[in-house]
C-alpha positions as CSV (number, residue, x, y, z in Angstrom):
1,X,38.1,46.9,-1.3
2,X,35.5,47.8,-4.1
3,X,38.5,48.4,-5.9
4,X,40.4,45.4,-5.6
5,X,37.2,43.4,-6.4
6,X,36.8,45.1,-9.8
7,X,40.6,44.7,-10.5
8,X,40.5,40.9,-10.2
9,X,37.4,40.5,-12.3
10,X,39.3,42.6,-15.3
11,X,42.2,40.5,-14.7
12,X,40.1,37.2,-15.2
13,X,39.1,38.1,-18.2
14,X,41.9,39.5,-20.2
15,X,43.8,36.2,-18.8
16,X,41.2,34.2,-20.4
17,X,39.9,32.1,-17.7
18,X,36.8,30.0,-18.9
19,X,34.4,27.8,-16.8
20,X,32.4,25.1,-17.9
21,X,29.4,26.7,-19.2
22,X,26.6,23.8,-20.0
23,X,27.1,20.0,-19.1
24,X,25.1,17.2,-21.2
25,X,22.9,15.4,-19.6
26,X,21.2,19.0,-17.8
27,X,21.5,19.4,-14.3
28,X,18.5,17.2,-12.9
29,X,18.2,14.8,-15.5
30,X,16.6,11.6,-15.2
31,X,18.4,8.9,-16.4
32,X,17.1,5.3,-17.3
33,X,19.8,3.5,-16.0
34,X,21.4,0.9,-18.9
35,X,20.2,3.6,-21.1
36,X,22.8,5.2,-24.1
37,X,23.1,8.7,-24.2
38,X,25.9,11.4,-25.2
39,X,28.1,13.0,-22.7
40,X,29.4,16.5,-23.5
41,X,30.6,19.4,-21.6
42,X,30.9,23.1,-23.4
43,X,32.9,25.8,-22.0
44,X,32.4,29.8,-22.6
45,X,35.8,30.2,-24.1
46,X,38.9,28.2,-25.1
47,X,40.5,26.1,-22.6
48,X,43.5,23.7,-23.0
49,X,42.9,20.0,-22.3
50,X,45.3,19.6,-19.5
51,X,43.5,22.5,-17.8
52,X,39.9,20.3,-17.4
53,X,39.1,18.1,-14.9
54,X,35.5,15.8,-14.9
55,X,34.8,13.9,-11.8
56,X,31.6,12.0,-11.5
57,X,30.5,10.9,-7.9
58,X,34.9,12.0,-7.1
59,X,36.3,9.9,-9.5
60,X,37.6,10.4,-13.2
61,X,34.5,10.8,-15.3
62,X,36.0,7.7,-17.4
63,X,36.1,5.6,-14.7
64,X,32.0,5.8,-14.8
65,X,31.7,6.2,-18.7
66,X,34.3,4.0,-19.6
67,X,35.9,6.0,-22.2
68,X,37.9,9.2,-23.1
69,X,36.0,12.2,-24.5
70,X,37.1,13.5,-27.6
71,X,38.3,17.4,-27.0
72,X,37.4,20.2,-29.2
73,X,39.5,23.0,-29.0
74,X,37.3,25.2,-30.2
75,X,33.8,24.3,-31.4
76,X,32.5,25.2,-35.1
77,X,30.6,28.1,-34.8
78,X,31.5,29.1,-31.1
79,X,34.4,30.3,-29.6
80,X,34.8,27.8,-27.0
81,X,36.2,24.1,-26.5
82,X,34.7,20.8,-25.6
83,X,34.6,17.5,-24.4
84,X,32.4,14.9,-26.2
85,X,32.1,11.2,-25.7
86,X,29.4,9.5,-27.2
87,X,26.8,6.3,-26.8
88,X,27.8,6.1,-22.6
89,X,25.6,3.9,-20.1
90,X,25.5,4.1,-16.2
91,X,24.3,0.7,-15.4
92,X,23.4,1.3,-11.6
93,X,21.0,3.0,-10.6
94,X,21.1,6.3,-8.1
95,X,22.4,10.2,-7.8
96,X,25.3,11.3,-9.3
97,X,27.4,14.3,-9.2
98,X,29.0,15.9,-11.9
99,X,31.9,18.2,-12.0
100,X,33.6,20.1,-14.2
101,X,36.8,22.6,-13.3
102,X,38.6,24.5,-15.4
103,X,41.0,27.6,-14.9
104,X,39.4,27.5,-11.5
105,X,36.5,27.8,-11.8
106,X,33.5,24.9,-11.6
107,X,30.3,23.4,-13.2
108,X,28.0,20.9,-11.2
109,X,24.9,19.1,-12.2
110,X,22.9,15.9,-10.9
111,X,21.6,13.4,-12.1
112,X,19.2,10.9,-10.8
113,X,19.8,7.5,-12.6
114,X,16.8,5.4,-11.7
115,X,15.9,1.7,-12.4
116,X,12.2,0.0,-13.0
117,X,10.0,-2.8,-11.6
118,X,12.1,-6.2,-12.0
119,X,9.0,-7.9,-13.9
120,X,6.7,-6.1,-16.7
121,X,3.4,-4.3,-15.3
122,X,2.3,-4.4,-18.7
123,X,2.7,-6.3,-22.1
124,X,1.2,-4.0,-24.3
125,X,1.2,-0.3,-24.1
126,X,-0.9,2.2,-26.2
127,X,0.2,6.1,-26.0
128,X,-2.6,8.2,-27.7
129,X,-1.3,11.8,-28.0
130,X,-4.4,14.6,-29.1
131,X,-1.5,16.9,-30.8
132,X,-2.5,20.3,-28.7
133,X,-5.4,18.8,-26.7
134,X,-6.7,21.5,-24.5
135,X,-9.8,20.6,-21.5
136,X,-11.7,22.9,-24.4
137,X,-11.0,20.8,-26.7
138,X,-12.2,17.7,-24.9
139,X,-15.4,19.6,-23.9
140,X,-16.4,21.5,-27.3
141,X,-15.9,17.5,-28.7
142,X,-18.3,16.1,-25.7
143,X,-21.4,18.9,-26.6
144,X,-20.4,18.2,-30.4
145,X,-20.8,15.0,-30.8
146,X,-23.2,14.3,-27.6
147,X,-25.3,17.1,-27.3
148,X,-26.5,18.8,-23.9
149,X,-29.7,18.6,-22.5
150,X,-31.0,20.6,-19.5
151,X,-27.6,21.0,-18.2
152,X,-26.0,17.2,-18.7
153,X,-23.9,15.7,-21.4
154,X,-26.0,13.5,-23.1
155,X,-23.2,11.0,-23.6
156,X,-19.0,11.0,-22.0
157,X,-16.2,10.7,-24.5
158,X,-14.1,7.7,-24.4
159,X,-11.3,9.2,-22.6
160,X,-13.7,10.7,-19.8
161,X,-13.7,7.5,-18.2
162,X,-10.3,6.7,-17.6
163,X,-9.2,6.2,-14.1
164,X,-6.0,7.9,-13.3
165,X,-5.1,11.1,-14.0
166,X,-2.1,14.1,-13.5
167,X,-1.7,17.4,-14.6
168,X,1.8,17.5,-17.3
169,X,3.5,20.8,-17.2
170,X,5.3,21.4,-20.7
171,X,8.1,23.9,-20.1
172,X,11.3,23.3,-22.1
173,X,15.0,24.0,-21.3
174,X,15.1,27.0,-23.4
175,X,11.4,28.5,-22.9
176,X,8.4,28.4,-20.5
177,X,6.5,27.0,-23.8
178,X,7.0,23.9,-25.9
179,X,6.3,23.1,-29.7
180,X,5.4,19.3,-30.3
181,X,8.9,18.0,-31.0
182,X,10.3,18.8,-27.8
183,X,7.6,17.8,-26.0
184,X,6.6,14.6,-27.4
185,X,10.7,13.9,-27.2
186,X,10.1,14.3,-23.8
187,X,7.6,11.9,-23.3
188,X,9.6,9.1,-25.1
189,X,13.5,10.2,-23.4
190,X,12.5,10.9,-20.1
191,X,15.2,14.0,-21.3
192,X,13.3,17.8,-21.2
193,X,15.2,19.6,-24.4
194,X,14.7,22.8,-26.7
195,X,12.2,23.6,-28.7
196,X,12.2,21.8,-32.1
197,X,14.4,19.2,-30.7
198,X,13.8,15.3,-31.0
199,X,15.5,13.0,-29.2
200,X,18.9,15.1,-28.0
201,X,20.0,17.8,-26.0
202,X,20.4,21.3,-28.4
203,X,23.9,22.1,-28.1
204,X,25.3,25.5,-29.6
205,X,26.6,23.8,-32.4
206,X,25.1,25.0,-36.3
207,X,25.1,21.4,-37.2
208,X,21.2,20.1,-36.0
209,X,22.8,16.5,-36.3
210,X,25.9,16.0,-33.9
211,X,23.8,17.6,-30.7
212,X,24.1,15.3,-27.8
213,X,22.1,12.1,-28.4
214,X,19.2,10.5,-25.7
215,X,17.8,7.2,-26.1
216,X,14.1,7.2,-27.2
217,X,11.6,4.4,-25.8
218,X,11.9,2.4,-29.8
219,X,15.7,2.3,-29.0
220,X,15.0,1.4,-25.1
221,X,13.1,-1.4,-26.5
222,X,14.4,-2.9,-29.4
223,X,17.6,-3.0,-26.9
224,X,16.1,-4.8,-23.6
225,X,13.5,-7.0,-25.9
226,X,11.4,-8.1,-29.0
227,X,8.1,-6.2,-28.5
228,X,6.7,-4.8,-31.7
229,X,6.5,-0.8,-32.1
230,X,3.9,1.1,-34.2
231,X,3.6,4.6,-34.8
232,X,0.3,5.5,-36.3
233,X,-0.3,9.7,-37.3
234,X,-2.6,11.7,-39.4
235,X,0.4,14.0,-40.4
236,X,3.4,13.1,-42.1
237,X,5.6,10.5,-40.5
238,X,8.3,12.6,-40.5
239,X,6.7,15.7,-38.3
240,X,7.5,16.4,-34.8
241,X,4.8,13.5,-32.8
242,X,5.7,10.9,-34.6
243,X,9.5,11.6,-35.3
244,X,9.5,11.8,-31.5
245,X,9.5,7.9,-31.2
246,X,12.6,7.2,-33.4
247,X,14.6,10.2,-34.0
248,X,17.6,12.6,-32.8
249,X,17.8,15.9,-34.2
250,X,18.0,19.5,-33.1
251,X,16.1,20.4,-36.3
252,X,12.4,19.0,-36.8
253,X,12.5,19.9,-40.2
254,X,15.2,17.6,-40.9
255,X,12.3,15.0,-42.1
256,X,15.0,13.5,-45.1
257,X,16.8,12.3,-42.2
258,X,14.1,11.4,-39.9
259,X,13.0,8.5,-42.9
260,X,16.4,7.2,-42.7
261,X,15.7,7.0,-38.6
262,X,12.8,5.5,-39.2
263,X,14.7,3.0,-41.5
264,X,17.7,2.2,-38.6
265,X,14.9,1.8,-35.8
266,X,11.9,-0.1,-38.1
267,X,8.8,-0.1,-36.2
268,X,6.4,-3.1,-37.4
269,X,3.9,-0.6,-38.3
270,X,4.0,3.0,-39.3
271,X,0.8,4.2,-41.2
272,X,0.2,8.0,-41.9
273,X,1.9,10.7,-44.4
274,X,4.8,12.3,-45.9
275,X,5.4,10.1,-48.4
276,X,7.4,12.6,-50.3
277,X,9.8,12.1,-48.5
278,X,10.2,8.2,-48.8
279,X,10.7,8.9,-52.7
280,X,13.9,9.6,-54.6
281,X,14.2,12.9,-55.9
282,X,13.8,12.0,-59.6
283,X,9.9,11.1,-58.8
284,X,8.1,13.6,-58.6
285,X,6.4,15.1,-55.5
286,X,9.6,14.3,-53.9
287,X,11.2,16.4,-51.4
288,X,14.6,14.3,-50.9
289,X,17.8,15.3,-52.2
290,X,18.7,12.3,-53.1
291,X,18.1,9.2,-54.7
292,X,17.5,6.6,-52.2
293,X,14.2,5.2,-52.7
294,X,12.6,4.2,-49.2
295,X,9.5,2.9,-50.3
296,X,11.4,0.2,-52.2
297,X,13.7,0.0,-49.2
298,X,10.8,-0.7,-46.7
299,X,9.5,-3.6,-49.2
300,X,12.7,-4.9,-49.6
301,X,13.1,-5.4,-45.7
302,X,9.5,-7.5,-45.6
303,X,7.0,-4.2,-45.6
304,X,3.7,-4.6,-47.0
305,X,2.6,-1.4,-48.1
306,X,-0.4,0.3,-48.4
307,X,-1.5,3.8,-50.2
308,X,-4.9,4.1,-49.5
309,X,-7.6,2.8,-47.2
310,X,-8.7,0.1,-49.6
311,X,-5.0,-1.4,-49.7
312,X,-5.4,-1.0,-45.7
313,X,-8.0,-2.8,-44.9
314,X,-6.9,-5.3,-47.4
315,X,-3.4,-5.4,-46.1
316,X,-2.3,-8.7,-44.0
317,X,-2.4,-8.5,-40.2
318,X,0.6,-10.3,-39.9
319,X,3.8,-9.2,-40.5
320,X,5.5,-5.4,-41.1
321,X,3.0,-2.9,-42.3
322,X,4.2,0.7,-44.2
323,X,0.9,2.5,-45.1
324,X,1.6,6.2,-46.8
325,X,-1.9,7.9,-47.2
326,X,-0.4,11.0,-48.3
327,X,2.3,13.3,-49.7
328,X,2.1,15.9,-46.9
329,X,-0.5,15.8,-43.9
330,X,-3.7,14.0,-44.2
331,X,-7.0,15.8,-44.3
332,X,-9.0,16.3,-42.0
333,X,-11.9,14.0,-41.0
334,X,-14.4,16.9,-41.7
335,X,-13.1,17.3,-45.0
336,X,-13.1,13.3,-45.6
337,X,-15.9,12.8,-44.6
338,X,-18.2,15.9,-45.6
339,X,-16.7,19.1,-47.1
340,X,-14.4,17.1,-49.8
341,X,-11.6,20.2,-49.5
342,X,-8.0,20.3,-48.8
343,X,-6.5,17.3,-51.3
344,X,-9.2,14.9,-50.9
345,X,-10.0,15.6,-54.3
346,X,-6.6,14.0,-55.0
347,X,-6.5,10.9,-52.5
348,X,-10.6,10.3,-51.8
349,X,-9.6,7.3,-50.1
350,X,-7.7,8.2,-47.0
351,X,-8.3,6.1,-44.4
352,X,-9.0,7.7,-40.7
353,X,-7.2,7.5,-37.3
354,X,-9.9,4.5,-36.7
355,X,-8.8,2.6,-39.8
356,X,-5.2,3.2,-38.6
357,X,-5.1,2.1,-34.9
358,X,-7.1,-0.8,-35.5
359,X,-4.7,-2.1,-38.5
360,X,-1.7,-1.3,-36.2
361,X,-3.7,-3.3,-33.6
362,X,-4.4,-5.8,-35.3
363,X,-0.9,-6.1,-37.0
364,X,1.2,-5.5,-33.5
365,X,-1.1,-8.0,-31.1
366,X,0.7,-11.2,-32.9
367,X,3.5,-11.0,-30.8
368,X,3.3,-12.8,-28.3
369,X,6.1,-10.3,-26.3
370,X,3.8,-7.3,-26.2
371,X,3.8,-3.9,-28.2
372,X,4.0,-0.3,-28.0
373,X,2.1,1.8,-30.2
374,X,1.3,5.6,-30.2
375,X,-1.0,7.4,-31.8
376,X,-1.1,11.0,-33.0
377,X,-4.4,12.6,-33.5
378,X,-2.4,15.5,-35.1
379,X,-4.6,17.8,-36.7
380,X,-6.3,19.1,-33.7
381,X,-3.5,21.2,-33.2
382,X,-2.9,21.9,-37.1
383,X,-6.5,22.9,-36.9
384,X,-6.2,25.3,-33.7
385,X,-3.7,27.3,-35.0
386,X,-5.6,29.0,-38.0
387,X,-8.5,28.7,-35.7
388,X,-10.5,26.2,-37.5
389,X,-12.5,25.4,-34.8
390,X,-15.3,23.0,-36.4
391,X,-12.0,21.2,-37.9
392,X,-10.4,21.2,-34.9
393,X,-13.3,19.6,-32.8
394,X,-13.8,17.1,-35.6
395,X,-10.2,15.9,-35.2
396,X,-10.9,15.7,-31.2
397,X,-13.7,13.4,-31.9
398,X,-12.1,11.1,-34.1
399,X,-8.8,11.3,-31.8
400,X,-11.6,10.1,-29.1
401,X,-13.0,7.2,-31.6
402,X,-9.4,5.9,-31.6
403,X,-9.1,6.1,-27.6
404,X,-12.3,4.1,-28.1
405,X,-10.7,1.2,-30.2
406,X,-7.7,1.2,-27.5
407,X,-9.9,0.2,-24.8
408,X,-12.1,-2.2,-26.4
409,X,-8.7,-3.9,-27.2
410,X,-8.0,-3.6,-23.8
411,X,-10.9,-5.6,-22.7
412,X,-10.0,-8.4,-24.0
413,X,-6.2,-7.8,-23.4
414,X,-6.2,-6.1,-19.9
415,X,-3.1,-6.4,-19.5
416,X,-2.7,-3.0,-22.0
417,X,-2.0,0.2,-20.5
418,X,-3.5,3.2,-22.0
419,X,-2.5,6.5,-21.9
420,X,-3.9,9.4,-23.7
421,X,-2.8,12.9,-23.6
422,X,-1.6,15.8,-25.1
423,X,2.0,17.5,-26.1
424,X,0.6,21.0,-25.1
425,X,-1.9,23.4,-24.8
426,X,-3.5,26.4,-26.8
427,X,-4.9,29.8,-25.7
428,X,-8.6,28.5,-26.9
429,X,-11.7,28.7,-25.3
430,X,-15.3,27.5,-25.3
431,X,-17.6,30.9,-24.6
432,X,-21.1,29.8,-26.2
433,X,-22.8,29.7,-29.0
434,X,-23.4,32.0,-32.3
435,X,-27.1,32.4,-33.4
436,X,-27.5,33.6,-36.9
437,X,-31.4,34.1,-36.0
438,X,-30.5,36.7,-34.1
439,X,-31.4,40.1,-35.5
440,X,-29.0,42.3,-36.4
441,X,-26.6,42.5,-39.1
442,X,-23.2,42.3,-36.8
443,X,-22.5,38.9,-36.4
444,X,-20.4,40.1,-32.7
445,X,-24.4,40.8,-31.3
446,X,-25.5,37.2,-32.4
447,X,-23.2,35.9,-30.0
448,X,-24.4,34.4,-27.0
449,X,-22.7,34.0,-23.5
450,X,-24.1,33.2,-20.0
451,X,-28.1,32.2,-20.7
452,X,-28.1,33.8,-24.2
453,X,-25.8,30.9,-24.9
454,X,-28.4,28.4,-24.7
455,X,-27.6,25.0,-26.3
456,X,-26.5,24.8,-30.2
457,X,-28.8,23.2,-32.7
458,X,-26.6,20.1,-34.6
459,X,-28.7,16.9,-35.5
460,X,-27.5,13.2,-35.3
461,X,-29.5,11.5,-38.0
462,X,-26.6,9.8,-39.3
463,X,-25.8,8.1,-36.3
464,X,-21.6,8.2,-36.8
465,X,-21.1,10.2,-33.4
466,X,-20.8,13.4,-35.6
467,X,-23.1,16.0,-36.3
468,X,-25.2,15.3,-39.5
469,X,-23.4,19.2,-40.5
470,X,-21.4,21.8,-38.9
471,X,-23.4,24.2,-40.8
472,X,-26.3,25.0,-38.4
473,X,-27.7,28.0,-37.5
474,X,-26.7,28.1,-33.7
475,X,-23.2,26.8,-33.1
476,X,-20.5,26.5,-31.2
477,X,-18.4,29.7,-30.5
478,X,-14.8,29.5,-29.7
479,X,-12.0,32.1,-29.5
480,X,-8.4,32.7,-29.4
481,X,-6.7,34.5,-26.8
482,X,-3.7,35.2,-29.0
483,X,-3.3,35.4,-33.1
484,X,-2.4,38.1,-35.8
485,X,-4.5,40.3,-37.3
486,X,-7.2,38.6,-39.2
487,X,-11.3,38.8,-40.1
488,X,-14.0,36.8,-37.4
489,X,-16.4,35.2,-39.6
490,X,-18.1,33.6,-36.8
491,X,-18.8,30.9,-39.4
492,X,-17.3,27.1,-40.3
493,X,-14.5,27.4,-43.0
494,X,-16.2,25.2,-45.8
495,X,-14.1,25.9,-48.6
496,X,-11.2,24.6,-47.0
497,X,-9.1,25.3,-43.9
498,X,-9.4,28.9,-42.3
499,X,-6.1,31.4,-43.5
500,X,-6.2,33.8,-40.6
501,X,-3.5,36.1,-41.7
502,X,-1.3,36.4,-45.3
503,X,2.3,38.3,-45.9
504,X,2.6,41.5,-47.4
505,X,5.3,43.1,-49.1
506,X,7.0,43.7,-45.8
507,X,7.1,39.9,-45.2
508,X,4.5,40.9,-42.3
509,X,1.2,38.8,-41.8
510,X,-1.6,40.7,-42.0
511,X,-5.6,40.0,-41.9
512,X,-6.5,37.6,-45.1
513,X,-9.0,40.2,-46.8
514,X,-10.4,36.9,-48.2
515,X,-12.8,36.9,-45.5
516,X,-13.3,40.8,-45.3
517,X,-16.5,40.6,-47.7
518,X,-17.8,37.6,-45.6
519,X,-21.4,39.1,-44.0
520,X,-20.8,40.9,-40.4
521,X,-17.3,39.8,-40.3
522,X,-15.3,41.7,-37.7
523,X,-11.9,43.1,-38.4
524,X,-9.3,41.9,-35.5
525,X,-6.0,43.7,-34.3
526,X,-3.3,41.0,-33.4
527,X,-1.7,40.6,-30.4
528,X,0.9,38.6,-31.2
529,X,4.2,40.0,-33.1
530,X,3.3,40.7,-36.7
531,X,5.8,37.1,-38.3
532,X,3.3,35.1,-36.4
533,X,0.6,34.0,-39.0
534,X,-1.5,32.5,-36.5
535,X,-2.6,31.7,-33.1
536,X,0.2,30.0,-30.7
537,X,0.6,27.5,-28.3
538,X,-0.5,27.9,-24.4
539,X,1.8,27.3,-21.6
540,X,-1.1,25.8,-19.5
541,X,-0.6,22.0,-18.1
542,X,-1.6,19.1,-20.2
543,X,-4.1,16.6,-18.9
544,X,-3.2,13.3,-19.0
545,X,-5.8,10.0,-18.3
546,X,-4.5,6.6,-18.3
547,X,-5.8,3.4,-17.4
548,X,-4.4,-0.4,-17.1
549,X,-1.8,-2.0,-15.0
550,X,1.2,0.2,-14.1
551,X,-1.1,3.1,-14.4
552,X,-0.6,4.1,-10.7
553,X,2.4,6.4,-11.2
554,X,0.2,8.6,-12.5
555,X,-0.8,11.4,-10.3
556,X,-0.3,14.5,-9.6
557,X,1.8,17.7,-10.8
558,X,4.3,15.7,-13.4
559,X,6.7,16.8,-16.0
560,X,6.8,15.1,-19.7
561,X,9.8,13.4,-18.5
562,X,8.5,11.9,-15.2
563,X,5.9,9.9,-17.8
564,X,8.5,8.2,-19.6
565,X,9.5,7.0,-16.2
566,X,6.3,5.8,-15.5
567,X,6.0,4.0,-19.1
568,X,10.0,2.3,-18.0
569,X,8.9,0.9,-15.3
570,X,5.7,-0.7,-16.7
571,X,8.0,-2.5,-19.1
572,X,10.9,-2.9,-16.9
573,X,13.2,-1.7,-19.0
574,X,16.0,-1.1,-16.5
575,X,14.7,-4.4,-13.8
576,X,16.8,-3.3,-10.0
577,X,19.6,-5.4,-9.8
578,X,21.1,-3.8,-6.9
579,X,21.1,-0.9,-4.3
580,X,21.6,2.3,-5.9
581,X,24.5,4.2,-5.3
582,X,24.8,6.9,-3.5
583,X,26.2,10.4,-4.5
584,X,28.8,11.8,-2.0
585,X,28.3,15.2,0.0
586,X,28.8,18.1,-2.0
């Protein structure tokens, strides 16, 4: 018998047989239902046309998608075929079976197609994401900016006090772990995808362009209505967070292309970086390769545009708003606002994630229809991976300033959700403090944990809600669990931000020997492979507060994708029409 078993598996694959190997949307997608999206089937190998049948809920998939899917016969870059058929809505809402057969041999998925509440729960919505927020984040920003006394916070963070809550877990299709584009994609699809993906499915094909297309919540809403859309950053526009609302592409670093997506969906507002890659290639500090100048396309369109915070503030409240603070990234508000590093030498007068939101607030609250903004606090993460830590706090606080200025807005507009959480985690923690009074010339013994902790010394004469200097002489202590080799300092970076780890000539990172003459500095093996040049993401779940009508699908265990759902149905972007269908027996 053994025999005859192995004989018919060698025959099936000298004759060739293939099976449908991945079908687009992923088995257990969540589907808004009047939502476009592109269907496509890969199989393993080459099969004829005439040998493939798709049946959705029993029938001919074209009955459902109304259309015929292009066939491939063999996709570029794979030796297998395909069925494509692009821009396809289900309109009714319920679970559906998909099935593909070829040579014999079958693929199923299901999908859950789901509707929202008939009427909006909420006109306005504001979507605050702390890029890499971790719960140490939150409380090395609380003791900070608040200061302890005798065991209590002496003040809460904004976002401390909002009333729901769920735990997010952050997983991608292709890993346990997630990197900001695929996570934040998830957030505004509803669809989980790959890592460094925005806004599709990755299919296997090279080209990062033609993957299989979701709808994103800019597109969900310029389609069912006419509320305004903002996307406010402190990193370029272009990078993973904010590219999340608009864009579809397997590559994040397309950010040429993600201007011209910007362009096709035109939020009302979009204030933060990269405006190098809004200029033609002929200015200089551009990073297109071509000639198209989208600063002057923006302005011709009705933009007003503003290149500093001066011009921001200044800027009318009514209207479109383009504001580009920055070539790259924007500095950091420690740098800003104290230490003067990074390019603020070059553009002094960035404005800060406070300026930002409450322009975009003020800007998007004229319609009378309602708005969705996000916001991206977005270099707390960009801070945690060189382990920057005062930087990294810094950013938490102003990200918390801004969760401020969304709820004072709500006050007076309650009927604005709120929702303000993170994209992912990292492998940081909180242990105590570092006392340089400590005797001893090792910096590792002036450490303090349990009761040698004690409390850390920062003032608050200046009354901003930071500390008058990160500079003190007992501070907070965080560490990594993960990173490359590199020197502990056990001090604040304040000639600019921390470079954990350089390449040498074998194109490995090692530890930056600019910090190896730096007083008591401890020399730290890596633990992570030696083409990481800094700390990594976590895989832990994501907190996620939110507060404001339609709030009360939050709760929880959820994934990324189950929040979009939650933000449909506030706006009632798919209102039930009828019952939803029902998927036959398998």
């Amino acid at each position: 018998m053994r025999l005859s078993i192995l004989a018919l598996a060698a025959a099936a694959v000298f004759s060739g047989v293939s099976h449908a190997d991945t079908v687009y949307p992923l088995d257990r997608a969540t589907i808004l239902a009047g939502s476009r999206f592109d269907f496509k089937v890969e199989f393993d190998g080459v099969v004829p046309e005439s040998d493939i049948q798709v049946t959705i809920n029993g029938q001919d998939y074209r009955q459902l998608l109304g259309g015929r899917a292009t066939y491939v016969e063999k996709e570029k870059g794979a030796q297998g075929s395909a069925l494509i058929l692009r821009d396809v809505v289900i309109n009714s809402p319920g679970a559906y079976n998909v099935i593909s057969q070829a040579a014999g041999v079958r693929k199923q998925v299901s999908w859950d197609v789901y509707s929202t509440a008939t009427k909006p729960k909420a006109k306005n919505i504001i979507f605050l994401l702390g890029d890499g927020l971790s719960v140490s984040f939150r409380t090395g920003a609380r003791i900070m900016s608040k200061g302890v006394t005798e065991g209590k916070a002496n003040g809460r963070l904004n976002m401390d006090d909002l009333d729901r809550m769920a735990f997010i877990g952050t997983s991608s299709t292709d890993s346990i772990a997630v990197d900001s584009a695929n996570s934040m994609s998830a957030y505004m699809t509803g669809h989980k995808s790959a890592i460094n993906a925005l806004g599709v499915y990755a299919d296997r094909t090279p080209d990062s362009l033609d993957d299989p297309k979701v709808e994103t919540i800019a597109e969900a809403l310029r389609r069912t209505g006419r509320k305004s859309i903002g996307v406010v950053s402190t990193a370029e526009l272009e990078d993973a967070t904010p590219a999340a609302v608009v864009s579809h592409t397997r590559k994040r670093s397309d950010k040429a292309e993600i201007v011209g997506m910007f362009h096709k969906v035109s939020p009302e507002v979009m204030l933060g970086g990269g405006s190098a890659y809004f200029l033609p290639k002929s200015t200089p500090g551009s990073k297109r390769k071509d000639d198209i100048d989208y600063i002057k396309t923006f302005k011709d369109a009705g933009y007003n545009l503003a290149t500093n915070r001066t011009e921001l503030l200044a800027a009318p409240k009514t209207g479109k708003l383009l504001g580009l603070f920055n070539p790259g990234n924007m500095d950091t508000i420690l740098d800003r606002k104290d230490l003067k590093k990074g390019t603020v030498p070059d553009f002094p007068d960035q404005p800060g994630l406070e300026d930002m939101t409450t322009a975009a607030l003020e800007v998007l609250s004229k319609n009378k229809d309602g708005f969705f903004l996000m916001v991206e606090g977005a270099s707390i993460d960009k801070s945690a991976h060189p382990m920057d830590w005062d930087r990294m706090v810094y950013e938490t606080i102003e990200f918390d300033k801004a969760v401020g200025i969304a709820r004072e807005f709500a006050k007076k507009h309650p009927d604005t959700m709120i929702v303000v959480t993170g994209d992912h985690t990292h492998g940081a923690s909180l242990i105590g403090t570092v006392d340089d009074n400590k005797p001893g010339s090792e910096m590792r013994e002036k450490v303090g944990t349990y009761a040698a902790a004690g409390f850390p010394n920062y003032t608050y004469n200046k009354g901003d809600g930071y500390p008058d200097s990160v500079n003190v002489s007992r501070r907070l202590m965080y560490f990594a669990n993960n990173f490359p080799d590199y020197y502990e300092t056990f001090r604040p970076k304040l000639d600019g931000m921390n470079v954990p780890a350089v390449q040498n000539e074998k194109k490995q990172y090692v530890a930056n020997e600019a910090y190896k003459s730096v007083p008591g500095a401890v020399f730290r093996e890596g633990n992570l492979p030696r083409d990481q040049d800094t700390a990594v993401h976590a895989v832990d779940d994501v907190v996620l507060q939110a507060t404001g009508p339609g709030t009360e699908g939050f709760r929880g265990y959820m994934e990324e994708s189950d929040v979009y759902r939650v933000l449909a149905d506030a706006l009632a972007l798919a209102p039930a029409k009828a019952k939803a269908t029902k998927a036959p027996k398998k």
